[in-house]
C-alpha positions as CSV (number, residue, x, y, z in Angstrom):
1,X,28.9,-28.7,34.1
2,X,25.2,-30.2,33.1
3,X,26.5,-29.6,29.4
4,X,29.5,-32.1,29.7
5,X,27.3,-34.8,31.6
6,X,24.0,-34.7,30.0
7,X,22.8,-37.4,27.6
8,X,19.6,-36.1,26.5
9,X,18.3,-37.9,23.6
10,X,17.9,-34.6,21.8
11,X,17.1,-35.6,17.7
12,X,20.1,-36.0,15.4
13,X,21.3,-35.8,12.2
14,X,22.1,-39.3,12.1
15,X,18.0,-40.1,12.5
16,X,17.5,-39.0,9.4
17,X,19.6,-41.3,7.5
18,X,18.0,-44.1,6.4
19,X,18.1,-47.8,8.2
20,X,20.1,-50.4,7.1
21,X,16.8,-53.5,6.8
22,X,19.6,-56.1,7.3
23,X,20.0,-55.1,10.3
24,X,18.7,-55.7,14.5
25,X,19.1,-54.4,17.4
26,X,18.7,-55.2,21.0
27,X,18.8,-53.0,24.2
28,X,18.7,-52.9,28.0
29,X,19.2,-50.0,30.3
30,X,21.5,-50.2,32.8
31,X,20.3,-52.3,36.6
32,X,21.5,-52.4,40.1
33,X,20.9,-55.4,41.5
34,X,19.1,-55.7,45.5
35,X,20.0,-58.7,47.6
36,X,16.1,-59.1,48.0
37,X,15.6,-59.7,43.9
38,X,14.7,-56.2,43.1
39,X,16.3,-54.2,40.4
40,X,16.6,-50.3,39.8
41,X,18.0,-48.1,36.9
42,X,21.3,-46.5,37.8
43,X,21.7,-43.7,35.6
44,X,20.4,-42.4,32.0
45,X,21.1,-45.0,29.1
46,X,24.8,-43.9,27.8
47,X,25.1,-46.3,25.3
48,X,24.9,-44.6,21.5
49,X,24.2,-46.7,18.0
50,X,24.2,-46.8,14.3
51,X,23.2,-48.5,11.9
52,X,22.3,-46.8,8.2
53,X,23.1,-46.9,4.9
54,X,24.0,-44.6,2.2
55,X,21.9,-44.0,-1.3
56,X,25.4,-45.4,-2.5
57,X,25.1,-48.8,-0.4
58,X,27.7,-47.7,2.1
59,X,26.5,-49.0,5.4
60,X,27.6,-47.8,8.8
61,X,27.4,-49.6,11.9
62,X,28.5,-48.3,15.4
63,X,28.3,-48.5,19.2
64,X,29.7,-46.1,21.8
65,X,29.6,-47.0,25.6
66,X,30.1,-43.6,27.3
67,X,31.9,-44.0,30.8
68,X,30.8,-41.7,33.6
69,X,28.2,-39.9,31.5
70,X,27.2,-40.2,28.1
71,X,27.7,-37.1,25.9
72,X,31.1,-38.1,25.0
73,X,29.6,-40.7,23.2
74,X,27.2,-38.9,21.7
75,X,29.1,-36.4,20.3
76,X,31.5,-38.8,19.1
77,X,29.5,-40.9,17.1
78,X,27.3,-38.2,15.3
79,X,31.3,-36.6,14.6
80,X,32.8,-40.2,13.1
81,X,29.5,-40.5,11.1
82,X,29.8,-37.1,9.6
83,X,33.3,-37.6,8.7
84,X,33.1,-41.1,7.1
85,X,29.7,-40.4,4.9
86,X,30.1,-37.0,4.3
87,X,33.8,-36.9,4.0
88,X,35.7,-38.4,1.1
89,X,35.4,-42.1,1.2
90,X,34.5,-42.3,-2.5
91,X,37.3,-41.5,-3.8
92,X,38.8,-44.1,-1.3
93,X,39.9,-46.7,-3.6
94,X,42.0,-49.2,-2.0
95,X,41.8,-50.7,2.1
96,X,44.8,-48.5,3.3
97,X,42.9,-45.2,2.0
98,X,39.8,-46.5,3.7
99,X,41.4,-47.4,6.5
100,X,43.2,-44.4,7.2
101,X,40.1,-42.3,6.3
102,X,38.8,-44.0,9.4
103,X,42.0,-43.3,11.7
104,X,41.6,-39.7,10.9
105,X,37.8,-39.5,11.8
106,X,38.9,-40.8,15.6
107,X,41.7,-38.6,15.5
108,X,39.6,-35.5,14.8
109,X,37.1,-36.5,17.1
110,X,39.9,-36.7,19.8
111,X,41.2,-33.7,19.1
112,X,37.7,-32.2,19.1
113,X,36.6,-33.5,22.7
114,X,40.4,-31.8,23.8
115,X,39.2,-28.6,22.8
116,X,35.8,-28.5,24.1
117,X,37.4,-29.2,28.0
118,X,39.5,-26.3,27.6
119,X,37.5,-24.2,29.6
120,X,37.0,-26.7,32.5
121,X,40.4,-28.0,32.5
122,X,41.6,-23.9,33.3
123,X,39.0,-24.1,35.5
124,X,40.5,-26.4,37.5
125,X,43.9,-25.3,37.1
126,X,42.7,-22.1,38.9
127,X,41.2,-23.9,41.8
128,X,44.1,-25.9,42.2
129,X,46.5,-22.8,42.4
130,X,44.8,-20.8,44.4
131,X,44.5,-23.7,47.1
132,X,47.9,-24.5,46.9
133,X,49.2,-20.8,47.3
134,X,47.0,-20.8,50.8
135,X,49.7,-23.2,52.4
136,X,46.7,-25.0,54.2
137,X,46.8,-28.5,55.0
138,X,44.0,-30.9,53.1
139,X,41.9,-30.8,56.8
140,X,42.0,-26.7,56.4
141,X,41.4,-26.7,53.0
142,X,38.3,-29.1,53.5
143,X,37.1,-27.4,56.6
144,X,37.3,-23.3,54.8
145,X,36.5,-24.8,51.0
146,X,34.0,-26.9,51.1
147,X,32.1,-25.6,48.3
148,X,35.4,-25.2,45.9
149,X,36.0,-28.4,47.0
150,X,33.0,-29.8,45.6
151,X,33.4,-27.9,42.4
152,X,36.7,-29.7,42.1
153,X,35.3,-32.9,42.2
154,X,32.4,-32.0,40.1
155,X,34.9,-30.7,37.5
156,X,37.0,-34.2,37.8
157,X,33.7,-36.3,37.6
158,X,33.4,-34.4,34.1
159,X,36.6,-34.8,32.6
160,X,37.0,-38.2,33.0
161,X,33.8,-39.2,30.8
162,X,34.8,-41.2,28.2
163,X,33.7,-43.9,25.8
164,X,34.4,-47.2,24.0
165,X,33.4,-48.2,20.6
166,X,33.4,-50.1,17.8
167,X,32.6,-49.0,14.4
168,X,32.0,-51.4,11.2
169,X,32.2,-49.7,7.9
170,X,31.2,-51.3,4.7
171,X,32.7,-50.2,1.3
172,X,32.6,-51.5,-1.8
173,X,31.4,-55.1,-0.5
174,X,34.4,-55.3,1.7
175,X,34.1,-54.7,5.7
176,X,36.5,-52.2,7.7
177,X,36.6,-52.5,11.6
178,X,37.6,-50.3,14.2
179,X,37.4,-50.7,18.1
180,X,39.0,-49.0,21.2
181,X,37.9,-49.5,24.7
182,X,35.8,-52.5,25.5
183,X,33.5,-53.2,23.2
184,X,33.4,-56.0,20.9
185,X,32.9,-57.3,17.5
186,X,32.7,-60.6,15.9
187,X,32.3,-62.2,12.7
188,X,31.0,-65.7,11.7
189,X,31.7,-67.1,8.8
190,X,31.1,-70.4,7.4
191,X,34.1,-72.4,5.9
192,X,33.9,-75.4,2.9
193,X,33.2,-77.7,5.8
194,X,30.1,-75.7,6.3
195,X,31.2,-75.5,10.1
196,X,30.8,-72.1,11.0
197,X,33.8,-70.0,12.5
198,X,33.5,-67.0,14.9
199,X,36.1,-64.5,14.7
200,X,36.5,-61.7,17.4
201,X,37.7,-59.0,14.8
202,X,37.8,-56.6,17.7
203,X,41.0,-56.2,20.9
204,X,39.5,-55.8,24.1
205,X,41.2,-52.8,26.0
206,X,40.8,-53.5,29.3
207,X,42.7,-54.9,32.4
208,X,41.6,-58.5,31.5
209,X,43.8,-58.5,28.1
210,X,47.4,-59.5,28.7
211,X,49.5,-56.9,26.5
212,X,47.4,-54.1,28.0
213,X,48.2,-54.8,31.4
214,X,51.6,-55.5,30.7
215,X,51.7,-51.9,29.4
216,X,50.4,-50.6,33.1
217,X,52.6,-52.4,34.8
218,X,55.9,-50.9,32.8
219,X,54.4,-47.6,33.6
220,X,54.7,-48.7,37.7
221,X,50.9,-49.9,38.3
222,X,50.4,-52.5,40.1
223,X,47.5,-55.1,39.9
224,X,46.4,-53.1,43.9
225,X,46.3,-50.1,42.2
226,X,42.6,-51.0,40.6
227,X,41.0,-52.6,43.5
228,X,37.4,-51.4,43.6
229,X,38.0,-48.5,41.0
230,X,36.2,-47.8,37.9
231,X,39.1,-48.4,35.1
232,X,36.6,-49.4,32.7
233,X,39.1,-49.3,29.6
234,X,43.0,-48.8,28.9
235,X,41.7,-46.7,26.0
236,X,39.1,-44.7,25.2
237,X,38.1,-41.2,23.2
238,X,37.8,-38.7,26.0
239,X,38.5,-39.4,29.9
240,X,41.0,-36.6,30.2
241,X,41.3,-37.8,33.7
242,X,42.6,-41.0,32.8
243,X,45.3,-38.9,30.1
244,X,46.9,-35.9,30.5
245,X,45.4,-35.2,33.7
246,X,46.7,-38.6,35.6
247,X,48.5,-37.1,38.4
248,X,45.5,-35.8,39.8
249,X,43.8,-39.5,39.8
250,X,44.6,-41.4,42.7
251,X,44.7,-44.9,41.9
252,X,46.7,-43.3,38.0
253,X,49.0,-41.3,39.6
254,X,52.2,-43.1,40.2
255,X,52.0,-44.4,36.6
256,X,55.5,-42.5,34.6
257,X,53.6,-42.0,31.7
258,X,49.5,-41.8,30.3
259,X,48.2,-44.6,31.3
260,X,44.9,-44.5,29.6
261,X,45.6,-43.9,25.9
262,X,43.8,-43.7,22.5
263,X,44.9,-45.8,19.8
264,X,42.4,-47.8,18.1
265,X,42.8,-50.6,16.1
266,X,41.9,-50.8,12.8
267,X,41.2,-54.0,10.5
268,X,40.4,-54.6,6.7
269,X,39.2,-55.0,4.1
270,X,37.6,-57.9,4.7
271,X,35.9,-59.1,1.3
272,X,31.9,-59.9,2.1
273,X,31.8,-63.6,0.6
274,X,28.9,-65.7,0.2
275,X,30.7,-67.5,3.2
276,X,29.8,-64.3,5.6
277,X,27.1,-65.2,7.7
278,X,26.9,-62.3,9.9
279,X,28.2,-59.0,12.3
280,X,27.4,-58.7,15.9
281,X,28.8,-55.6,17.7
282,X,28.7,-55.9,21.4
283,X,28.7,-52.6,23.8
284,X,30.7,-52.9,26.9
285,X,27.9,-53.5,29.2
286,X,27.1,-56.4,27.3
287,X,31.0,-57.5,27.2
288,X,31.2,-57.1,31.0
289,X,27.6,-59.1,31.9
290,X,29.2,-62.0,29.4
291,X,32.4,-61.6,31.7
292,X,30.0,-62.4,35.3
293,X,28.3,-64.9,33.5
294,X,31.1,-67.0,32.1
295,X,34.2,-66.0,33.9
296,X,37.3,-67.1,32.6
297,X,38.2,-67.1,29.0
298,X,36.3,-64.9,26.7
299,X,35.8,-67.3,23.9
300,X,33.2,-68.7,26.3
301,X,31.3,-65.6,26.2
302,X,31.6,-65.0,22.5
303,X,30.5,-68.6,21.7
304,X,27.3,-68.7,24.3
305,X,26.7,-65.4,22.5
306,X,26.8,-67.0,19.4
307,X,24.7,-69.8,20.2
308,X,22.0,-67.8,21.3
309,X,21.6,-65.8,18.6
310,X,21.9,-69.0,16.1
311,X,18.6,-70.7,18.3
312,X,16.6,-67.3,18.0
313,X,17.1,-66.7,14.3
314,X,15.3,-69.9,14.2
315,X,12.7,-68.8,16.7
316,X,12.2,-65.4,15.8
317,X,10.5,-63.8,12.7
318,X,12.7,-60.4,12.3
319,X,16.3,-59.6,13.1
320,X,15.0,-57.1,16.0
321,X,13.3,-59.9,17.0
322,X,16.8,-62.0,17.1
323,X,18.7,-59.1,19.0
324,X,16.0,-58.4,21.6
325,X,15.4,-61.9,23.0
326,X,19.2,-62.8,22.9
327,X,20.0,-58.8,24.9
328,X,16.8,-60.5,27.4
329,X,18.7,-63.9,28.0
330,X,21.5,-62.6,28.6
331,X,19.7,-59.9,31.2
332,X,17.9,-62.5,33.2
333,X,20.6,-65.0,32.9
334,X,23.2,-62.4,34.4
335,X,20.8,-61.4,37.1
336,X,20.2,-65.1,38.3
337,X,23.9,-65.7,38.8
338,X,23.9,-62.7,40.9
339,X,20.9,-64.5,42.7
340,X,22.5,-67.4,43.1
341,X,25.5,-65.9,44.5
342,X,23.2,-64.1,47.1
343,X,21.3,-67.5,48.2
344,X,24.7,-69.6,48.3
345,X,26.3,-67.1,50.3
346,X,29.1,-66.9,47.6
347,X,31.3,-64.0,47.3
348,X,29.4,-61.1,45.0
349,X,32.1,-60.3,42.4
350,X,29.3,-57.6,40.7
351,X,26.1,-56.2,42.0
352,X,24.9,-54.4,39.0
353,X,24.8,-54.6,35.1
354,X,25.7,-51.8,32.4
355,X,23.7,-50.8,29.5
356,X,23.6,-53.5,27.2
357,X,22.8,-53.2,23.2
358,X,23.8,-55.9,20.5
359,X,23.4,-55.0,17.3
360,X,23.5,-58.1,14.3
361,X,24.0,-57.3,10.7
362,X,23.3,-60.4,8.5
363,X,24.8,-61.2,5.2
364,X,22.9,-64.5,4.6
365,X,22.2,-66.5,7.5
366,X,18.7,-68.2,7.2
367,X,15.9,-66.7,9.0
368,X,12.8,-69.2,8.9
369,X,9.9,-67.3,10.4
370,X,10.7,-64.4,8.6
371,X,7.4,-62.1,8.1
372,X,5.8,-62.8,4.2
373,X,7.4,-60.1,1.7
374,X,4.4,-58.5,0.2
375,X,6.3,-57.3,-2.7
376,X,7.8,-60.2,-3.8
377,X,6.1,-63.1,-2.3
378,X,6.3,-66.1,0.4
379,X,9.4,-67.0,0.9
380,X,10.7,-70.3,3.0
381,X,13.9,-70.9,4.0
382,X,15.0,-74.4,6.0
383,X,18.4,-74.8,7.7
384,X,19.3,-77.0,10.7
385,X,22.2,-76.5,12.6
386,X,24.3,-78.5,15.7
387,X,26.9,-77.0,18.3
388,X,30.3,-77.7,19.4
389,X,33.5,-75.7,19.6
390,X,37.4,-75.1,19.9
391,X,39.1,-71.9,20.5
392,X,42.2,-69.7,20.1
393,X,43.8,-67.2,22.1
394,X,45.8,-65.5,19.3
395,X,45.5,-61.7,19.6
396,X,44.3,-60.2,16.4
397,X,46.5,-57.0,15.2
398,X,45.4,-56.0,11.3
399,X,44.3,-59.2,9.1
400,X,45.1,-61.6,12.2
401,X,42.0,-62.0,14.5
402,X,41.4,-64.1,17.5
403,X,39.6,-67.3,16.4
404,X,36.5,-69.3,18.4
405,X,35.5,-72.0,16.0
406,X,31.7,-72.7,16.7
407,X,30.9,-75.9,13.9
408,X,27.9,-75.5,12.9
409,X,26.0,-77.9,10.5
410,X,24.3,-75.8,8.3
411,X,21.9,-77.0,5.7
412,X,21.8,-75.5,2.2
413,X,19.0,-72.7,2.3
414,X,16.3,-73.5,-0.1
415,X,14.6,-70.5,-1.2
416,X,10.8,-71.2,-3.0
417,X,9.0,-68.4,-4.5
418,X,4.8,-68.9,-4.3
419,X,2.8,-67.5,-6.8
420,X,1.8,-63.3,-7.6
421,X,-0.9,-62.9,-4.4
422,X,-1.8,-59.4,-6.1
423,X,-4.2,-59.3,-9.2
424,X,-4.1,-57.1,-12.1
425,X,-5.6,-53.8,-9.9
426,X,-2.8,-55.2,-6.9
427,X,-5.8,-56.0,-4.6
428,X,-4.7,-59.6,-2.7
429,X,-6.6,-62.4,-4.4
430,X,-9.8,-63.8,-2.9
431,X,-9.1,-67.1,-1.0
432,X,-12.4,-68.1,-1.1
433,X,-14.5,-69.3,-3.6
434,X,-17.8,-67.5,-4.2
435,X,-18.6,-68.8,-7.9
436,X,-21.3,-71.4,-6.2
437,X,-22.9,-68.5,-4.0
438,X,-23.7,-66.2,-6.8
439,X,-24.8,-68.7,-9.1
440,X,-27.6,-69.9,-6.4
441,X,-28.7,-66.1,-6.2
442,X,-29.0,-66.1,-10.1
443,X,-31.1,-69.3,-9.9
444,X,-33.6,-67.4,-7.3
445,X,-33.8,-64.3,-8.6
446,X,-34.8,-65.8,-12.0
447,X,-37.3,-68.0,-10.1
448,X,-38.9,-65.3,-7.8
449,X,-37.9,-66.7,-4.5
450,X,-35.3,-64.2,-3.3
451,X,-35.8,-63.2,0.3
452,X,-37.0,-59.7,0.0
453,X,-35.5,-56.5,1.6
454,X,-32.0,-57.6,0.8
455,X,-29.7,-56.3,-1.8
456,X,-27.9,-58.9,-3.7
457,X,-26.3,-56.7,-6.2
């Protein structure tokens, strides 16, 4: 059973591709959260990422938030990866071919994580049987099986490991999206207003969307049904517990049907104009520590988001710079409303926080600070920007996203380029002048008043 719950971060294929340089990410391990202010890790990180590029400039970009464990996430990305960059996609020559290249890479990975849980899932079927043919009661069977008891619920822990994701592909300067579970992406934009617009390209699968639990509830579950139990997503890859093996999952089993299904949704080609700003993919964690900060409507979330990461591009010098103070704002600003909670005696509505990763792709948003480019220069970029916003609550389904307009006021970026700093040999010119110094020398040593022992040549 250690093989289906392990995440070890053993090397992978994947590290050996190379790093997309328009690209940061941030990251916090999972916290619980102690009345008294403390905070301990709950379990090994199970959050898994991307973000490279091909020698034929296509880029990948990916988080998977395992559920229960994290190796279905690992396994999953490193098999999406291998079958989008390795597979066919060049002769992929219009969105729908993309696109369904894309739907078979999840399907395959599906189908992959179905046969690996063979063995356990006979395993189980086994225990099961041979209790049942016992004609014990559940207190005899607890009292005589204690230990094939446990294996039973170790067995169940393991199948119902699962993970969310979202996966942005980009081909042929146009951007393909794919999400299931509950993580997130968004892009911003900036329209001929120059007010920039957010877009949640991404569907949130999880109890808080409307249409989802409007499926449940056809299949007979009932809003009691989840009370204090960890659905973490309507849909996931894996989570066989959640699937075909329902009936043995309390607070699933009255549903007539599968209640926890996979079906991603899939978006694109969105054309990469000079108008694109930038990506941000969002793992769950981070989705759900948005949700206890800002309860309510989740364009509040996004746009906060948003508004973070705008003030640190103009603090910050690198785009891991940008993620990693946005991913530790958001970590001490999640774990001061729990505190604040605790000291107003307020009902505690969470008492921990997931992993959390953001990853940002930019396009051309302005980065001021940005570290010198040795190769090519200085390079200073102004832009100013202001902060107000509407939203939408459309649900997007392919080419129609949910909307959060964030205006913006952005200046035009004005790009200078200061003069070669290398000489002919590519040694960094002197700054300082020593033409004075060594024509004194020249004067002394032609007059004989040199200081002696001390080599001026």
């Amino acid at each position: 059973m250690e093989s289906m719950q392990s995440s070890s971060r053993t090397k992978s294929w994947l590290d050996d591709l190379k790093v997309c340089n328009q690209t940061g990410v941030g990251e916090a391990i999972n916290q619980i959260y102690k009345d008294d202010g403390r905070r301990c890790e709950g379990y090994e990180s199970r959050d898994e990422k991307c973000l490279c590029i091909t020698e034929t400039n296509t880029s990948l970009y990916a988080i998977l938030s395992g559920h229960n464990g994290g190796m279905v996430a690992k396994n999953a990305l490193q098999e999406i990866a291998a079958e989008l960059l390795l597979g066919p996609l060049k002769s992929c020559n219009t969105d729908e071919a993309v696109k369904d290249l894309i739907r078979q890479s999840f399907m395959s990975v599906e189908k992959s994580y179905f046969d690996s849980i063979n063995p356990h899932v006979a395993t189980k079927t086994a225990i099961q049987l041979h209790l049942s043919a016992d004609g014990m009661n559940q207190y005899e069977i607890s009292q005589q099986f204690e230990n094939v008891l446990q294996k039973l619920d170790s067995l169940n822990n393991a199948l119902s490991v699962g993970s969310s994701a979202v996966l942005g592909l980009m081909h042929r300067s146009h951007l393909y999206l794919c999400n299931i579970g509950n993580c997130r992406a968004l892009l911003c934009k900036t329209d001929e207003h120059d007010t920039l617009t957010v877009t949640q390209l991404s569907v949130d699968h999880n109890l808080l969307n409307a249409e989802e639990a409007a499926r449940l509830f056809r299949l007979g579950l009932m809003p009691q049904n989840f009370e204090g139990v960890p659905l973490y997503s309507t849909r996931c890859i894996g989570n066989y517990l959640g699937k075909a093996g329902y009936k043995d999952c309390n607070f699933l089993s009255s549903a007539t049907a599968e209640p926890v299904i996979f079906e991603p949704e899939i978006v694109g080609g969105i054309q990469i104009s000079p108008a694109c700003r930038f990506l941000v993919l969002m793992s769950s964690g981070l989705c759900r520590a948005l949700h206890d900060i800002y309860p309510g409507d989740v364009s509040t979330g996004n746009r906060e988001l948003v508004r973070m990461i705008s003030e640190e591009f103009q603090n910050q010098s690198t785009l891991g710079g940008v993620a990693q103070s946005v991913v530790h704002r958001i970590v001490q600003t999640h774990h001061d409303t729990y505190m604040q909670l605790v000291e107003e005696h307020k009902p505690l509505t969470f008492n921990s926080r997931d992993d959390v990763t953001l990853l940002i792709r930019n396009f051309n948003y302005s980065l001021p600070k940005a570290f010198v480019n040795r190769k090519n220069g200085n390079r200073s970029i102004n832009s100013t920007a202001s902060f107000s916003s509407t939203s939408s609550d459309a649900t997007p389904t392919d080419g129609n996203y949910s909307t959060i307009q964030t205006n913006i006021s952005v200046s035009s970026s004005n790009i200078t380029q200061s003069d070669n700093p290398y000489d002919s040999n590519q040694r960094i010119r002197s700054h300082v002048n020593f033409g004075d110094f060594y024509k004194r020398v020249e004067e002394a040593r032609k007059c004989g008043t040199l200081p002696p022992n001390i080599e001026f040549d």
